[in-house]
C-alpha positions in Angstrom: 14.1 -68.1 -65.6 15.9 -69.1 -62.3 19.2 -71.0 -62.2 19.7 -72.9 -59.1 23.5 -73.4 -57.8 24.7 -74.6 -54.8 23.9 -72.3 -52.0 27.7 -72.9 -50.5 29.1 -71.2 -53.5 27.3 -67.9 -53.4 29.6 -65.2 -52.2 27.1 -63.7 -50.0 26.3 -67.0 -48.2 30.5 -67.6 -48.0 30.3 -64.2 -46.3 27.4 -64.7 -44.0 29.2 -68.2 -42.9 32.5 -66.7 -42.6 31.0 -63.3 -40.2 29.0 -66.3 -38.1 32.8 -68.4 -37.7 34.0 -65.2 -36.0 31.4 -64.1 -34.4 31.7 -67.7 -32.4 35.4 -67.4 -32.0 35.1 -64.3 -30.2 32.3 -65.3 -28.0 34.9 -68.5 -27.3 37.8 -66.2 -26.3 35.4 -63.5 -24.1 33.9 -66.6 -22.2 38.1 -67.5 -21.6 39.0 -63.9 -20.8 36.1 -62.6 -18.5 37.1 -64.8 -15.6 40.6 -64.3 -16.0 39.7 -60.3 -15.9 37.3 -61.1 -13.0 40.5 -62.8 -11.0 42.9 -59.7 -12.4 40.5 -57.6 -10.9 40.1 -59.1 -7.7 44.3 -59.5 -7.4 44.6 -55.4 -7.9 42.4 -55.2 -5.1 43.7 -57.2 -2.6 47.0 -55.4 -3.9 45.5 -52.3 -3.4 44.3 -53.2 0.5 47.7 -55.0 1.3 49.8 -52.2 -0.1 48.7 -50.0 3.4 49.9 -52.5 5.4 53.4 -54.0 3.8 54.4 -50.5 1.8 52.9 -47.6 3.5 53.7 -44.0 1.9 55.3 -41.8 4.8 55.5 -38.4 5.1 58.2 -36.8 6.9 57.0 -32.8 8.3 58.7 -30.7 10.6 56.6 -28.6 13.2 57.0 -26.1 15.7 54.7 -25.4 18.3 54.3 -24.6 21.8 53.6 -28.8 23.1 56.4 -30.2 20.8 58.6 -27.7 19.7 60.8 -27.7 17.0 60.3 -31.6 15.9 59.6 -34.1 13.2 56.4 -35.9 12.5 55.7 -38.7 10.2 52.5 -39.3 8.7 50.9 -42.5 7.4 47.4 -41.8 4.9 44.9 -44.7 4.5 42.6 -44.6 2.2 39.1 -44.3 2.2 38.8 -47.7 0.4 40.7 -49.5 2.5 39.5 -52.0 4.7 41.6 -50.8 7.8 40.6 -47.7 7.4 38.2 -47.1 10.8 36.6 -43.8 9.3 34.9 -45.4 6.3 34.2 -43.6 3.7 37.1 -41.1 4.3 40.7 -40.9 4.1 42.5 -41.3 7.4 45.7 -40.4 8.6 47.9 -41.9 11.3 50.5 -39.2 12.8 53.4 -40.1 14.8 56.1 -38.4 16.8 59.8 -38.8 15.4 61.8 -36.7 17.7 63.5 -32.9 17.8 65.1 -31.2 14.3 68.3 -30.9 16.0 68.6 -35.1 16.8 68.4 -35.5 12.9 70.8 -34.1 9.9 67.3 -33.0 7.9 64.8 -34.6 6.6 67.1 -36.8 4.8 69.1 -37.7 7.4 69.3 -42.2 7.6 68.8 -42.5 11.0 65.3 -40.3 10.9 64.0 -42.3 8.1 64.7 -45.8 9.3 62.9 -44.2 12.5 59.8 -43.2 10.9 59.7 -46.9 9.3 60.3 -48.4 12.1 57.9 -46.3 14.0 55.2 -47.0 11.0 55.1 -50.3 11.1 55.0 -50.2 14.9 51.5 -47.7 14.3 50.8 -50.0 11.8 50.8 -53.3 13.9 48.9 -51.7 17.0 46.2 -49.5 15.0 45.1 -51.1 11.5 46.0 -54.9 12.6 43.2 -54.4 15.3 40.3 -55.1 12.6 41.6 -58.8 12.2 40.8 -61.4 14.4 42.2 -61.7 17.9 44.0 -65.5 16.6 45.4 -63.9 13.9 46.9 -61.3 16.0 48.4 -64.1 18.2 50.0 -65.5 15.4 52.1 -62.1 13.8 53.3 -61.0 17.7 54.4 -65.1 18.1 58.1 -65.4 18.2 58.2 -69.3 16.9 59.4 -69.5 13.4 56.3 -72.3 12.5 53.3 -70.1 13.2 55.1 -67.4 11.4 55.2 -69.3 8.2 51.4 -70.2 9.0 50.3 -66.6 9.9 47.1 -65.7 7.8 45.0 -62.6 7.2 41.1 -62.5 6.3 39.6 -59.7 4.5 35.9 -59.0 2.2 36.3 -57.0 -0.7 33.6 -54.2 -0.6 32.4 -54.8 -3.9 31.5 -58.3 -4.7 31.7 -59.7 -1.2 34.6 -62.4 -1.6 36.5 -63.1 1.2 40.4 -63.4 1.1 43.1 -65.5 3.3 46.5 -64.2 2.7 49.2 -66.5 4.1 
């Protein structure tokens, strides 16, 4: 003999009703998340391709041969990922002259490393600022303080395609 009850009081159903709830509230908060991960992802990026440009890693090396003597080079590496980067596909490096050892107090020396910035950012501007358009160019060598504030930047990320205006 069978006993009916009320299906909403079996502990099985509770359970199956319960797993369903949660299963929906986590579909709700992945459908929140995955665009927010999408845009993370796409901010590391642009991160990534800006950091070349506006915090460049330079290395400092002292040579001595026959053409330059005893001198310093600095050395700026782009990566292979990077949109400036001519040689795609592999890492590039930008070398630059600093001047003699015995101008400089080592490698440590102040004057030699606001040099090799300064000298950096001087490659930087005439080498990996040629990929951008010739009006955008225009704009960063401008001296007026307006166009400045309205400089902008376009890049495509590899990957997915999206274009990016920095301003």
């Amino acid at each position: 003999m069978f006993f009916f009850s009320n299906v909403a009081d079996d502990p099985y159903f509770q359970l199956q009703r319960l797993y369903l709830d949660h299963q929906n509230q986590i579909a709700n908060i992945t459908n929140e998340i995955n665009p927010k991960i999408v845009k993370l992802d796409r901010l590391n990026w642009e991160l990534k391709q800006l950091s070349v440009l506006f915090d460049p890693h330079i290395v400092i090396s002292e040579v001595n041969t026959k053409s330059l003597g005893h001198s310093y080079m600095g050395k700026i590496r782009v990566p292979a990922t990077s949109i400036f980067n001519p040689k795609v596909g592999k890492v590039n490096y930008l070398n630059f002259y600093l001047g003699k050892v015995n101008n400089f107090n080592g490698k440590s020396d102040e004057r030699l490393l606001e040099k090799a910035k300064l000298k950096a950012e001087d490659l930087i501007r005439r080498r990996m600022l040629n990929k951008l358009t010739q009006e955008t160019e225009n704009i960063l060598n401008t001296t007026d303080t307006q166009s400045k504030l309205e400089r902008r930047v376009e890049c495509q990320c590899p990957s997915c395609g999206a274009k990016f205006i920095y301003r």
